[in-house]
C-alpha positions in Angstrom: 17.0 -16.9 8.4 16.3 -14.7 5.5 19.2 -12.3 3.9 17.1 -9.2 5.0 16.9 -10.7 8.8 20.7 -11.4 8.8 21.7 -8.3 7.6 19.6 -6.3 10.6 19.9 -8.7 13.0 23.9 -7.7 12.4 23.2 -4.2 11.8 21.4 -3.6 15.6 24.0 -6.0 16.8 26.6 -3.3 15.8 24.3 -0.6 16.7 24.5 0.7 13.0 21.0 1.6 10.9 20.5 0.3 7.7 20.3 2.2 4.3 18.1 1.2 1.7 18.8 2.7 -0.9 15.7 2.2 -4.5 15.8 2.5 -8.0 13.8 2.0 -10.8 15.0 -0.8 -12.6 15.9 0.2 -16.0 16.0 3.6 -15.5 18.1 5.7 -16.6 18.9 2.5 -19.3 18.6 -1.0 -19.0 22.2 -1.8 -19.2 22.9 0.5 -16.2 20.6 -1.2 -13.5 22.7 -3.5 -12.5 26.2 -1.5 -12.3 23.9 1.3 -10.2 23.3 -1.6 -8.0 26.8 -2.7 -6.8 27.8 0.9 -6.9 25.1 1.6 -4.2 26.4 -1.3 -2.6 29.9 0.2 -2.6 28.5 3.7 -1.2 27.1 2.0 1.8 24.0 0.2 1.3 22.9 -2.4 3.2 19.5 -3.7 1.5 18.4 -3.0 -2.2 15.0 -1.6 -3.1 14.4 -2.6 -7.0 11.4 -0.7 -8.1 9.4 -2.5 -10.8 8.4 -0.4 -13.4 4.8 0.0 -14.4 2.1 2.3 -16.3 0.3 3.3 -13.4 2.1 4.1 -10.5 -0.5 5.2 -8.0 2.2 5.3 -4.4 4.9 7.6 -6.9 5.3 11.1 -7.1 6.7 12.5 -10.4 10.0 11.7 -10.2 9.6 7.9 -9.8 6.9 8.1 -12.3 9.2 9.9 -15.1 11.6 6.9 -13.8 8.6 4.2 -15.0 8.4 6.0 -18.0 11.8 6.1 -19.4 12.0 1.8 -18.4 8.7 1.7 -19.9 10.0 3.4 -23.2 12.6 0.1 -22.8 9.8 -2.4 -22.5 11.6 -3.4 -19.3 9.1 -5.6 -17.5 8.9 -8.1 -14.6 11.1 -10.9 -16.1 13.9 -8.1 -17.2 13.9 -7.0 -13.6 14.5 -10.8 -12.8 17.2 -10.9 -14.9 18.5 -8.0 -13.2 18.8 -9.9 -9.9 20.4 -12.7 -11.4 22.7 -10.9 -13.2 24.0 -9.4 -10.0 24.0 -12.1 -7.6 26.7 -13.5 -9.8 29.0 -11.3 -8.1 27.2 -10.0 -4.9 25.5 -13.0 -2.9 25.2 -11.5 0.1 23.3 -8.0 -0.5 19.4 -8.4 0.0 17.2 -6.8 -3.3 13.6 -6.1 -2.5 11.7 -5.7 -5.2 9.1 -2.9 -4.9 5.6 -2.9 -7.2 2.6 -3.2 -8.0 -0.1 -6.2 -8.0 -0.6 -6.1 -12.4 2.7 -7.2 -13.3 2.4 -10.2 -10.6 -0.7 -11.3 -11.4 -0.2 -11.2 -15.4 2.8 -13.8 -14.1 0.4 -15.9 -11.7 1.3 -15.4 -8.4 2.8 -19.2 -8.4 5.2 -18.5 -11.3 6.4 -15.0 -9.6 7.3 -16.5 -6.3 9.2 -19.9 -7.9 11.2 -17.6 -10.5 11.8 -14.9 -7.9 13.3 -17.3 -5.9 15.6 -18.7 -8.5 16.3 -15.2 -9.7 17.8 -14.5 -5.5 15.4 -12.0 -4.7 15.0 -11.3 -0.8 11.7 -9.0 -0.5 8.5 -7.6 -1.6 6.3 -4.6 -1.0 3.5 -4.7 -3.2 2.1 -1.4 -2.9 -1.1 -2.8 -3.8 -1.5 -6.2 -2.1 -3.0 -5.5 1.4 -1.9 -7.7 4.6 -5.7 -8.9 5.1 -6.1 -9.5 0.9 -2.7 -12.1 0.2 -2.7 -14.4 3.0 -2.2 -17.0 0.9 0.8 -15.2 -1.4 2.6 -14.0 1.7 2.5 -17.5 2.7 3.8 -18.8 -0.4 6.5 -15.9 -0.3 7.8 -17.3 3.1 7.6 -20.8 2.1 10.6 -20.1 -0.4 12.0 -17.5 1.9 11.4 -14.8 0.5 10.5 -12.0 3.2 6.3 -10.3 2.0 6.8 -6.5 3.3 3.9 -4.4 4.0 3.5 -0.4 4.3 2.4 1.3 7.3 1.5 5.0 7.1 0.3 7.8 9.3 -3.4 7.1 8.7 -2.9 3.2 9.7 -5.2 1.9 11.9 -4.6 -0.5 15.0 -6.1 -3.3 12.9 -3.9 -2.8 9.8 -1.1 -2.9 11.9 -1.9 -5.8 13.9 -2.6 -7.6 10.2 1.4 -6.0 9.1 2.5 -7.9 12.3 1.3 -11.0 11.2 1.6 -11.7 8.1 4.5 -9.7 7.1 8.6 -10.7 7.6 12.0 -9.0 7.2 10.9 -5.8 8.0 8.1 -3.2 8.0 8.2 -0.3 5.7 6.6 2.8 7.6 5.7 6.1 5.0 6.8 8.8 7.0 4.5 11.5 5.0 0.6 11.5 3.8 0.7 11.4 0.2 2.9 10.2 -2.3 6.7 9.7 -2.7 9.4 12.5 -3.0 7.4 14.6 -0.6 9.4 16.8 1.5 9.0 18.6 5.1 9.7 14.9 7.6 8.0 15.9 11.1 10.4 13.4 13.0 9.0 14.0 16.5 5.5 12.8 14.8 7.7 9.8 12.8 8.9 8.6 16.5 5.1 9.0 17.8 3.9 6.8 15.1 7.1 4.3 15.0 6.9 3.9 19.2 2.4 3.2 18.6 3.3 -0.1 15.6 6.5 -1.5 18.1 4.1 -2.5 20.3 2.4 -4.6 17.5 4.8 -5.2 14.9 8.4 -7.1 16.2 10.1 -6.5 13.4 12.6 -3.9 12.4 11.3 -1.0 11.1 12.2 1.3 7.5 10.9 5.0 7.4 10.7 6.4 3.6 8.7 9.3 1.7 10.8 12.7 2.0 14.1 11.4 3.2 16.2 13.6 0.8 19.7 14.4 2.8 22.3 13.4 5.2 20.2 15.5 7.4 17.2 14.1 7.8 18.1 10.5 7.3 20.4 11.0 10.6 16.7 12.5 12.3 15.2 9.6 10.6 17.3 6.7 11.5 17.8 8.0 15.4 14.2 6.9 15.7 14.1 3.8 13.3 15.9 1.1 12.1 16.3 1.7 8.5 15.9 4.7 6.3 14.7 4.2 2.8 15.8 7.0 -0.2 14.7 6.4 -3.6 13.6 9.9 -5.5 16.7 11.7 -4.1 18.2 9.1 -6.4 16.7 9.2 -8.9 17.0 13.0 -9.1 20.2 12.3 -9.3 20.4 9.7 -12.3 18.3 12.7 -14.2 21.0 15.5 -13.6 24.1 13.3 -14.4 25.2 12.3 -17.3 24.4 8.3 -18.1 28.6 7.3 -18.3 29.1 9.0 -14.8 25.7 7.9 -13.4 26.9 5.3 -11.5 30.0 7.3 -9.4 27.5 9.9 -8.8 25.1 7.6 -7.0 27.9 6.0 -5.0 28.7 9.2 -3.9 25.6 10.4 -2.5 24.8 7.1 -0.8 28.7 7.1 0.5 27.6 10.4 2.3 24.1 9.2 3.5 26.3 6.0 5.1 28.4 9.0 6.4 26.0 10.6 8.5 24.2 7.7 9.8 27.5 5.7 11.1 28.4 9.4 12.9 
């Protein structure tokens, strides 16, 4: 049983929803990613979303992209964001880190190599924006050999056959995008998200995350009364851009401490 399963499974159990919380790893500086990550961990979070950073981030609206860029400016690539992961699971072995991407930085690796030091680094997840369910068989299946958990996006626009492909070849959860377009987009429509999320349960088993526009207590409440997870990640980052780097980390334990809030209410 994967860290990700576990930490649902005991999340439903309680009837609590989980809050994934993302980052760009290395952004706002490389020696901050991994105190950002325990102190998300400390407001609440239940699974990490490490984004990895790259040049062309096609999924990202411009806040995540001006994250890429400032970890790009660092040369922070895959095996830094590995490093990352080991560097906290040296005091946090329990937390699950997904780490969220693109297909380049992968494949420059070999898909082989990735999954082996992925593994050893103690990461839990993957959502490769780029790597659809019907195109990596064969790397899902090397994912789950090692237990590590290959997640897969579903959006509005999905058909019946892309979902039926999500439900069987991805684990740990499902990651539905709540909004056409691309992340940081606002205006949720959650009687349309509980539409959409009721339609893939009857295909896909597995718990399901809703991210794209979840920016407040507010709507993450909405969100999560209709899903099992809620997913933020440019709220965050909006954050890490309007605080200063020495109080960055308090400021995004506080936000996430008030998201937790609001869903536990």
């Amino acid at each position: 049983m994967s860290r990700i399963h576990s930490t649902l499974t005991a999340l439903a159990a309680q009837k609590r929803k989980g809050l994934i919380p993302f980052i760009t790893a290395g952004d706002p500086s490389p020696e901050l990613t991994v105190p950002l990550m325990h102190a998300l961990v400390a407001g609440g979070a239940d699974i990490l979303e490490l984004g990895v950073p790259f040049s062309d981030p096609m999924a990202e609206g411009p806040v995540i992209q001006r994250a890429c860029e400032r970890a790009l400016k660092f040369n922070v690539g895959m095996r830094d964001v590995l490093g990352y992961v080991r560097e906290f699971r040296k005091t946090d072995a329990t937390t699950p880190v997904v780490l969220m991407g693109y297909a380049n930085p992968i494949e420059r690796m070999g898909q082989a190599a990735f999954v082996q030091a992925a593994k050893e680094a103690g990461v839990d997840g993957t959502i490769v924006v780029d790597y659809p369910p019907e195109e990596c068989e064969e790397f899902s299946a090397m994912l789950k050999a090692v237990g590590i958990d290959p997640i897969f996006l579903l959006a509005p626009t999905s058909t019946e056959e892309r979902i039926r492909q999500v439900a069987a070849h991805g684990s740990g959860f499902s990651y539905y995008v709540s909004l056409k377009g691309v992340t940081g987009a606002a205006h949720i429509d959650t009687q349309e998200v509980a539409a959409r999320i009721a339609a893939i349960r009857q295909h896909v088993k597995l718990p399901i995350g809703v991210g794209f526009g979840i920016r407040d207590a507010a709507t993450a409440k909405a969100v999560a009364a209709v899903s099992d997870a809620v997913v933020i990640g440019s709220r965050i980052i909006q954050e890490l851009e309007n605080t200063p780097p020495e109080r960055a980390t308090e400021a995004v334990r506080s936000f996430i401490a008030g998201i937790r809030q609001a869903l536990d209410e």
